[in-house]
Residue frames as qw, qx, qy, qz and C-alpha x, y, z in Angstrom:
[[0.323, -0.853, -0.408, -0.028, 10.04, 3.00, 5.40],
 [0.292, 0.172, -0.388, 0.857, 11.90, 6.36, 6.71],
 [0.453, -0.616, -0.510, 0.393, 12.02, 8.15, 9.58],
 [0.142, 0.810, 0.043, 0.568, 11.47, 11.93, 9.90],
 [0.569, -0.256, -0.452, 0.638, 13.41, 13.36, 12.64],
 [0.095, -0.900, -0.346, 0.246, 12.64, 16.66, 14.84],
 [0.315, -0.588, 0.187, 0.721, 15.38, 18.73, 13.39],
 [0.319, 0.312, 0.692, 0.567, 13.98, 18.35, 9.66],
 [0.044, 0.158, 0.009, -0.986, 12.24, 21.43, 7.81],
 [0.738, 0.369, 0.366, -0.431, 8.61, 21.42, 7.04],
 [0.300, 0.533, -0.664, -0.430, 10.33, 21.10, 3.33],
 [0.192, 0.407, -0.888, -0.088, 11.55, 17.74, 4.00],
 [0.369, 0.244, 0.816, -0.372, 8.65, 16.25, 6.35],
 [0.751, 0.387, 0.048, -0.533, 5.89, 17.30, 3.06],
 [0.364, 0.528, -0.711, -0.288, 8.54, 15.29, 0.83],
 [0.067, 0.165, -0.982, 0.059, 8.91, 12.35, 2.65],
 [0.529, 0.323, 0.690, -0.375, 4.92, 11.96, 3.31],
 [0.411, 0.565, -0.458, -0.550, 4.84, 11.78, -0.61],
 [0.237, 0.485, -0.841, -0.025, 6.78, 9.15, -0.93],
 [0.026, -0.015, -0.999, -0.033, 4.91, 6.82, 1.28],
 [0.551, 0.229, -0.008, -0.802, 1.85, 7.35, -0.28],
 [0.302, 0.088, -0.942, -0.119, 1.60, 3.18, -0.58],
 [0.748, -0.184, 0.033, -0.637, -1.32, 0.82, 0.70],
 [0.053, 0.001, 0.993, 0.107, -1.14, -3.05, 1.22],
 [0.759, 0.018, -0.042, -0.649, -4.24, -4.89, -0.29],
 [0.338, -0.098, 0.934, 0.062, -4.69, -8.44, -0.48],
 [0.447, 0.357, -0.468, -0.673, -6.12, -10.26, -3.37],
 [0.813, -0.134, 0.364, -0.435, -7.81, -13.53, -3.62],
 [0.820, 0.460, 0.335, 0.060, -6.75, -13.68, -7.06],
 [0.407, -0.373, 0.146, 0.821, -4.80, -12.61, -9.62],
 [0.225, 0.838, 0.432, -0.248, -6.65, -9.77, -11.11],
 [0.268, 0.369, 0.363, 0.812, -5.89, -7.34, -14.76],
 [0.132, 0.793, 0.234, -0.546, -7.29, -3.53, -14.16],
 [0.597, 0.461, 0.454, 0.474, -7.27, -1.92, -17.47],
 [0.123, 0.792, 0.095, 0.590, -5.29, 1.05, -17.28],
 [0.325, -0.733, 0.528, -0.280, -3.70, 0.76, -13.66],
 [0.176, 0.436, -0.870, 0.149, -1.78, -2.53, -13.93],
 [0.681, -0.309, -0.645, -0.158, -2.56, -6.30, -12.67],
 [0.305, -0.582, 0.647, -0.386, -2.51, -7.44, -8.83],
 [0.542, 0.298, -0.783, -0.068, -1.16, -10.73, -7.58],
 [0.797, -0.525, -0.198, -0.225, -2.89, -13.03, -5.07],
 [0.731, -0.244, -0.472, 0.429, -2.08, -12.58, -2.15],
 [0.209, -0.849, -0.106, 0.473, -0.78, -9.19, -0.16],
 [0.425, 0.434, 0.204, 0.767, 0.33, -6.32, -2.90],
 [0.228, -0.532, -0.009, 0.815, 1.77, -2.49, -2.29],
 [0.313, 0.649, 0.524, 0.454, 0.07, -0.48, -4.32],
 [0.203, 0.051, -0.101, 0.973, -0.19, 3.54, -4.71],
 [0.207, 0.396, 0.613, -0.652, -3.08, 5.33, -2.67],
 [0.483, 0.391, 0.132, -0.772, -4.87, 6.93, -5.46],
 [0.452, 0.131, -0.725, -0.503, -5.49, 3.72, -7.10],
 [0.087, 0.026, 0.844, -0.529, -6.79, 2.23, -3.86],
 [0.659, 0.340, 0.266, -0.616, -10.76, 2.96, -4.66],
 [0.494, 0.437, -0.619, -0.427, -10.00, 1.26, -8.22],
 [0.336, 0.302, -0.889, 0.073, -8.95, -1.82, -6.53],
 [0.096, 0.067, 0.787, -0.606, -10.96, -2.41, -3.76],
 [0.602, 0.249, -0.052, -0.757, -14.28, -2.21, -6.05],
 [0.384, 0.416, -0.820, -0.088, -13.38, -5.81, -6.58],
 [0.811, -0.478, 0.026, -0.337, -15.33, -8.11, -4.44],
 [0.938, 0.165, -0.163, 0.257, -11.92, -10.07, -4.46],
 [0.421, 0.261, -0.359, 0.791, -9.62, -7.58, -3.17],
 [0.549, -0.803, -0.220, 0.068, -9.82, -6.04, 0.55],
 [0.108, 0.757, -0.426, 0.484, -7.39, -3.26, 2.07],
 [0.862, -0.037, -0.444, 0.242, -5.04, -5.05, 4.37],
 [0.369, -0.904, 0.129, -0.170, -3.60, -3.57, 7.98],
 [0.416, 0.634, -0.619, 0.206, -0.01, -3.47, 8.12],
 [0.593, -0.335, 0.658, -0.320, -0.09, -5.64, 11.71],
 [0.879, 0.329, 0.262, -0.225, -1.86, -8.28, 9.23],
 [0.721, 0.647, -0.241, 0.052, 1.17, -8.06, 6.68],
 [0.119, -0.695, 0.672, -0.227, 4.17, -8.27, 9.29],
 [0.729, -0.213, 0.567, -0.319, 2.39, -11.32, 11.01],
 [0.905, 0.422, 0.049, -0.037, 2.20, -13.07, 7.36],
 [0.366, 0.772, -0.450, 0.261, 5.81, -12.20, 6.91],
 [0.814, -0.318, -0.271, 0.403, 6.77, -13.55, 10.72],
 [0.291, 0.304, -0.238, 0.876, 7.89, -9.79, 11.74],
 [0.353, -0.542, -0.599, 0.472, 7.08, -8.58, 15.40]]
């Protein structure tokens, strides 16, 4: 994860919201998409504009990052 600071140029603040262009889903399973790659049961990082793809799954659900710390054991 970075941190944009107030002294950065618009330049650098479009760049870095690029970059975390990421989701967490969880999976029940472990699931094959054809043409965007498998996911593994349990909680998986994935890139936003595959996010509709995945979540059409009655098995996968979009996951809230509070939800992924707490599984982890991070405050």
């Amino acid at each position: 994860m970075s941190t944009v600071k107030k002294t950065t140029t618009q330049d650098k603040v479009v760049e870095v919201k690029e970059q975390n262009s990421q989701a967490v889903i969880y999976s029940d399973k472990n699931l094959y998409f054809d043409g965007y790659g498998h996911v593994d049961k349990g909680f998986n990082i994935i890139n936003t504009e595959f996010l509709s793809i995945y979540l059409q799954h009655k098995s996968v659900r979009e996951a809230s990052a509070l939800e992924l710390a707490k599984h982890y054991g991070v405050k």
